[in-house]
C-alpha positions in Angstrom: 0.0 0.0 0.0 1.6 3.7 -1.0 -0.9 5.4 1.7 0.1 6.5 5.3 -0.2 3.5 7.7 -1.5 4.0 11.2 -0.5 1.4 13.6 -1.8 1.2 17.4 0.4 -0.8 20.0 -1.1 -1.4 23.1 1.2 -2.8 26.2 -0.5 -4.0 29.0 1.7 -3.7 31.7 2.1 -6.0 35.1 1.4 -3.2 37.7 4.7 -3.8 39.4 6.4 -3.5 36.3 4.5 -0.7 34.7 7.4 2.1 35.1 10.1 -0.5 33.6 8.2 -1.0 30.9 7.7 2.7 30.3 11.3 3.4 30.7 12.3 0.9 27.7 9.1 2.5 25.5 10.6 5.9 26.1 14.6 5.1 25.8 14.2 3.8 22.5 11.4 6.4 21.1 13.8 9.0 20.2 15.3 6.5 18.0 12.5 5.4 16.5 11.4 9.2 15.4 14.9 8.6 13.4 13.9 5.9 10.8 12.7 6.2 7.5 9.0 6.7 7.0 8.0 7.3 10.6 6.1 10.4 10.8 4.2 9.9 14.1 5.4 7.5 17.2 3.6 8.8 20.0 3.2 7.6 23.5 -0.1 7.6 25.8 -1.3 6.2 29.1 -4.6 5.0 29.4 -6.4 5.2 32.5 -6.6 1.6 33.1 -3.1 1.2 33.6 -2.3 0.2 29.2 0.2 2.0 27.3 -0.7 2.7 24.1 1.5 3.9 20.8 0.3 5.5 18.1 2.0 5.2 14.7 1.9 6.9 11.3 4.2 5.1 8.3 4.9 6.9 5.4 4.0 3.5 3.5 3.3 0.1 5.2 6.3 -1.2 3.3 8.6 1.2 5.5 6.7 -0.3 8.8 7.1 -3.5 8.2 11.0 -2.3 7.7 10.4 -0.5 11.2 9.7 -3.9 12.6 12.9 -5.7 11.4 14.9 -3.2 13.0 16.9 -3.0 16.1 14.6 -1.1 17.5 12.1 -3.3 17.9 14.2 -6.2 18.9 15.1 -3.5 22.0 11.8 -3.2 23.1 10.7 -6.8 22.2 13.6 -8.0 24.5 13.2 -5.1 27.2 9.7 -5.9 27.9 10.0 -9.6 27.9 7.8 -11.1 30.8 6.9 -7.9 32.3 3.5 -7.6 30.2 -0.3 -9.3 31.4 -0.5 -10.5 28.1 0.7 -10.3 24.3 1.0 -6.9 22.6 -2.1 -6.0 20.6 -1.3 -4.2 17.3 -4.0 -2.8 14.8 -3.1 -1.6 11.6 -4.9 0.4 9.9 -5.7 2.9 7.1 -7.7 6.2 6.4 -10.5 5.7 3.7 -11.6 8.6 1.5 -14.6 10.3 2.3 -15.1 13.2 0.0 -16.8 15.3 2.4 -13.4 15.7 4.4 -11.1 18.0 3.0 -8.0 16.1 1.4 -5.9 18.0 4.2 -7.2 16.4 7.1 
């Protein structure tokens, strides 16, 4: 796909392990910001404890790169056994609505 890809990651921290996990997310964001095609990599706390990223791709191609990368290994191996379960990732894209203006 050529159009931006939006990606949500959500962690779901242990509660005792909720700041370690937050501390890997945020060491190795600056980083991320640095590859090719990544025009959003934000972080957010929910409420309920979750950690959520959200994540705009130039192209899905340069996402999947993102994935491949060191990175991702970081975190992958960073977070390892501190999580209540798996990571949930949704990917997604924007569908054309002509009565949005093509700038939103």
């Amino acid at each position: 796909m050529s159009q931006p890809c939006i990606v949500i990651a959500t962690f779901t921290p242990k509660p005792e392990h909720y700041d370690e996990v937050m501390r890997v997310l945020l060491e190795v964001s600056p980083e991320v910001h640095l590859e090719e095609g990544c025009e959003l990599y934000a972080l957010h706390e929910e409420v309920e404890g979750r950690v959520v990223l959200v994540e705009k791709w130039t192209t899905r191609d340069l996402w999947k790169t993102h994935l491949s990368l060191d990175t991702v290994a970081r975190i992958q191996k960073g977070i390892e056994g501190l999580l209540q379960c798996d990571v949930e990732v949704r990917e997604m894209y924007g569908v054309a609505d002509s009565s949005y203006p093509e700038s939103l």
